[in-house]
C-alpha positions in Angstrom: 9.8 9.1 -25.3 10.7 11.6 -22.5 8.7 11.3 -19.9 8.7 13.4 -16.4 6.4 11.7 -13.8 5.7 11.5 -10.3 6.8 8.3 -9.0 6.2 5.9 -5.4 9.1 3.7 -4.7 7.5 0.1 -4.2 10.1 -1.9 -4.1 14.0 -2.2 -4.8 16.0 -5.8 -5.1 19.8 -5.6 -5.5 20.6 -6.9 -9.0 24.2 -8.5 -9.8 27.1 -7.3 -7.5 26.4 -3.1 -7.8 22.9 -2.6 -9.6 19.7 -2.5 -8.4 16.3 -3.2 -10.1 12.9 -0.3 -8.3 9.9 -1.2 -9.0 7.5 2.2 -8.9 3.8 3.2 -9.3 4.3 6.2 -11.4 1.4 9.2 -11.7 2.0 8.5 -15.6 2.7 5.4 -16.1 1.4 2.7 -13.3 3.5 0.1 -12.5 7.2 0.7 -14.5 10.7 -0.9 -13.0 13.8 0.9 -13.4 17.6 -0.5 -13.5 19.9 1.4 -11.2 23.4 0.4 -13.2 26.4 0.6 -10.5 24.7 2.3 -7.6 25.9 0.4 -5.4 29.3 1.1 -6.1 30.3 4.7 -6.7 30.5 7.4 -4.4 27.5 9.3 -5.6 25.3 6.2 -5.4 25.0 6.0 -1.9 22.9 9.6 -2.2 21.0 8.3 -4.7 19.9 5.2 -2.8 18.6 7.1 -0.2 15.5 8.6 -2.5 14.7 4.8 -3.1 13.6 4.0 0.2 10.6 2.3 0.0 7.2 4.4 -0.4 9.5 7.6 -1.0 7.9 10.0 -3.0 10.0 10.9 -6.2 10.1 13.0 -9.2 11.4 11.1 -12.2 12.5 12.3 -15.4 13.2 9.1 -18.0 13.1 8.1 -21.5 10.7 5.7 -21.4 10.6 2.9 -24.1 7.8 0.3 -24.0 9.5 -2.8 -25.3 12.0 -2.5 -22.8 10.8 -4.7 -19.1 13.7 -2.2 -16.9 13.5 1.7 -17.4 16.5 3.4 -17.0 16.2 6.8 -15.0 17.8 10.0 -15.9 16.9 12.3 -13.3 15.7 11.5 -9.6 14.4 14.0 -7.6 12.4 14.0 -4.0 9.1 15.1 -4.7 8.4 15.0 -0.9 10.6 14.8 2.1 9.0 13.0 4.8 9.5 13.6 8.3 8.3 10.8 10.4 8.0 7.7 8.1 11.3 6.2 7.3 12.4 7.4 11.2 9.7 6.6 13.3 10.0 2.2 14.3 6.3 2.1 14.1 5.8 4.0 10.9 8.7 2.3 9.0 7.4 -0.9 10.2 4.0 0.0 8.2 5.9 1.5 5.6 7.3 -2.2 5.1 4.0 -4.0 5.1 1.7 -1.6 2.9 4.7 -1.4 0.6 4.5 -5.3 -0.3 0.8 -5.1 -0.1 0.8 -2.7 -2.7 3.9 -4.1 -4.9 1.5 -7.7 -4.8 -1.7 -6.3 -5.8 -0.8 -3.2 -8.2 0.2 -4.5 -11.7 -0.8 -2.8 -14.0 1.6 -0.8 -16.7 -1.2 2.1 -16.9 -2.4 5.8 -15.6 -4.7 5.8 -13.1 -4.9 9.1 -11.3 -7.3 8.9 -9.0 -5.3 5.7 -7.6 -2.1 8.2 -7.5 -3.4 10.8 -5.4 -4.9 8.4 -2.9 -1.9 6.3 -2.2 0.0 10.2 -2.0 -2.3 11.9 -0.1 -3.0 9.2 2.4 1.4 8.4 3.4 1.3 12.4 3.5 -1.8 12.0 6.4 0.4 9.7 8.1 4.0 11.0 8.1 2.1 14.3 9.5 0.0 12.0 12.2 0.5 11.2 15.8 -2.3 8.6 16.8 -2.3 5.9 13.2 -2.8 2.8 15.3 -5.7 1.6 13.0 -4.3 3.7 9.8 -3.4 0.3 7.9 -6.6 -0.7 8.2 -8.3 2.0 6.7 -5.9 2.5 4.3 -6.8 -1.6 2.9 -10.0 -1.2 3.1 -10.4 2.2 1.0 -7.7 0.4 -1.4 -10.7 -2.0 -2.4 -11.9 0.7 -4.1 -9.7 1.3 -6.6 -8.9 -2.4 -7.2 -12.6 -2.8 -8.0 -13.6 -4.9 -5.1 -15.0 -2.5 -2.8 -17.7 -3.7 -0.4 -21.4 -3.5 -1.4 -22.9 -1.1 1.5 -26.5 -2.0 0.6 -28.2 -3.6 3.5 -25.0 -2.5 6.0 -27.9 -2.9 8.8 -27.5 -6.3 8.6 -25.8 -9.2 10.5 -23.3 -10.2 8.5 -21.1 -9.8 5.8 -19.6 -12.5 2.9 -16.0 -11.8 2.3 -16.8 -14.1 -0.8 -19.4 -11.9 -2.6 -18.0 -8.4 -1.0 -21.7 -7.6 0.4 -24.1 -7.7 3.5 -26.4 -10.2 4.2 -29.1 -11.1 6.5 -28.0 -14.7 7.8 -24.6 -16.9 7.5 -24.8 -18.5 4.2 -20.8 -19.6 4.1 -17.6 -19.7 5.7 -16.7 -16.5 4.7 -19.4 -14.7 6.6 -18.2 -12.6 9.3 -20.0 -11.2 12.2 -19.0 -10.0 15.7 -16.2 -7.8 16.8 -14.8 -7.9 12.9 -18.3 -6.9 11.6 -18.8 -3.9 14.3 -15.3 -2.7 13.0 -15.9 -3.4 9.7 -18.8 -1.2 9.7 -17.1 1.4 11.6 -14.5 2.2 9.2 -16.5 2.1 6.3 -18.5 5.2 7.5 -15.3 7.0 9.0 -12.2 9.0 7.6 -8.7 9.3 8.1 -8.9 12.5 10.3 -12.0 10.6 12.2 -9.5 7.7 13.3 -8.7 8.4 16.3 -11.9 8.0 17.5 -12.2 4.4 16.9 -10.6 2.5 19.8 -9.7 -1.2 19.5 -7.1 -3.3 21.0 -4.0 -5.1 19.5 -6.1 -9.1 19.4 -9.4 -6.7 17.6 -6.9 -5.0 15.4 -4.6 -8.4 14.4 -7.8 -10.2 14.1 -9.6 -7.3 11.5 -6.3 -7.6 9.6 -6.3 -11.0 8.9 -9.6 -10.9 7.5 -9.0 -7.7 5.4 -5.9 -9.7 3.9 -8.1 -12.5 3.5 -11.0 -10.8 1.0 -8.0 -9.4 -1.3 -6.9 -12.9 -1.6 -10.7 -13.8 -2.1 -10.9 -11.4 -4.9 -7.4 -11.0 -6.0 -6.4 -14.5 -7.3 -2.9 -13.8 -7.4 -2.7 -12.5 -4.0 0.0 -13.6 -1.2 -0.2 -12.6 2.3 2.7 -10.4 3.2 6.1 -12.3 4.6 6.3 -8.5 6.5 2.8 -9.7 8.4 4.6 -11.5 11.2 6.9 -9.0 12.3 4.4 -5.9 11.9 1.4 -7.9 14.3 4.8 -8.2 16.7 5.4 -4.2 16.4 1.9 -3.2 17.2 1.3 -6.5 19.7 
């Protein structure tokens, strides 16, 4: 079946001595992984490695069969140029963590849209940004959405909140109830936007802190979850 999708570069691994093995979330497809046979070798492969960098935006054309685990590609195109992301230290630093966030939890072989245009929409907010300090954040926590986990804003009023059960609540009933600094944040971004961003001000320990316990509901609610090997060396970059 020929299939011509829009495609999000997740991941790439080399494969043998001269191949390479992408794992994409496509607009039509979810989550599909492509062998690259002999890129690494010939002279027109190094042009073609640079539209796999990761998050890069692509248009694919393949012939897509569904017993097969590795798609082969027939035509790559950039569906998007970026002009910050893969440049900027900061930005490509992000680029590396949300990139094995989102290769972790997204698994699925299947369409979903709405999930598309989110993850699209939000790298083109911040390859056009200057101030993103707390973009990552954000961009977790609205993720919870689409992966069906999404806090429970009833009661937001009140003291704290269980990471466990994804919901408000009026006293501390386990570990995973979080108040303080986190909670204040917490409560922040869920009434904010991108665009509002800048007007949330935290420093580096608030923002490290918030982080680990954003990672830590996805692992609550995500069984297979990891925490990202990236996580060291992107709290070092925004330390």
């Amino acid at each position: 079946m020929l299939i011509t999708t829009k495609a999000i570069v997740l991941s790439k691994l080399k494969y043998k001595d001269n191949d390479l093995i992408v794992k994409c979330y496509t607009q039509e497809l979810g989550i599909v992984s492509f062998l690259l046979r002999g890129v690494l070798k010939s002279k027109k492969g190094s042009s073609k490695i640079a539209y796999f960098q990761l998050l890069s935006q692509l248009q694919l054309e393949l012939t897509y069969k569904s017993k097969r685990s590795l798609q082969a590609i027939k035509e790559t195109k950039l569906n998007y140029l970026y002009t910050t992301l893969h440049s900027d230290v900061v930005k490509s630093s992000i680029v590396m963590f949300l990139s094995e966030v989102l290769a972790n939890v997204l698994q699925e072989e299947e369409q979903n849209q709405t999930l598309y245009s989110y993850l699209e929409n939000t790298l083109l907010w911040l390859d056009s940004e200057s101030e993103y300090a707390n973009f990552h954040l954000l961009f977790l926590l609205k993720l919870t959405k689409y992966l069906g986990f999404y806090p429970d804003t009833s009661h937001k009023e009140w003291d704290f909140f269980n990471l466990y059960e994804g919901k408000f609540e009026n006293k501390s009933s386990n570990k995973y109830s979080v108040s303080g600094e986190n909670l204040t944040l917490l409560k922040n971004l869920l009434g904010t936007t991108f665009d509002a961003l800048p007007s949330i001000k935290i420093n580096s320990k608030q923002r490290q802190s918030f982080l680990s316990m954003i990672l830590l509901y996805f692992e609550l609610h995500l069984g297979s979850f990891k925490p990202p090997k990236s996580l060291q060396v992107f709290n070092q970059v925004f330390s």
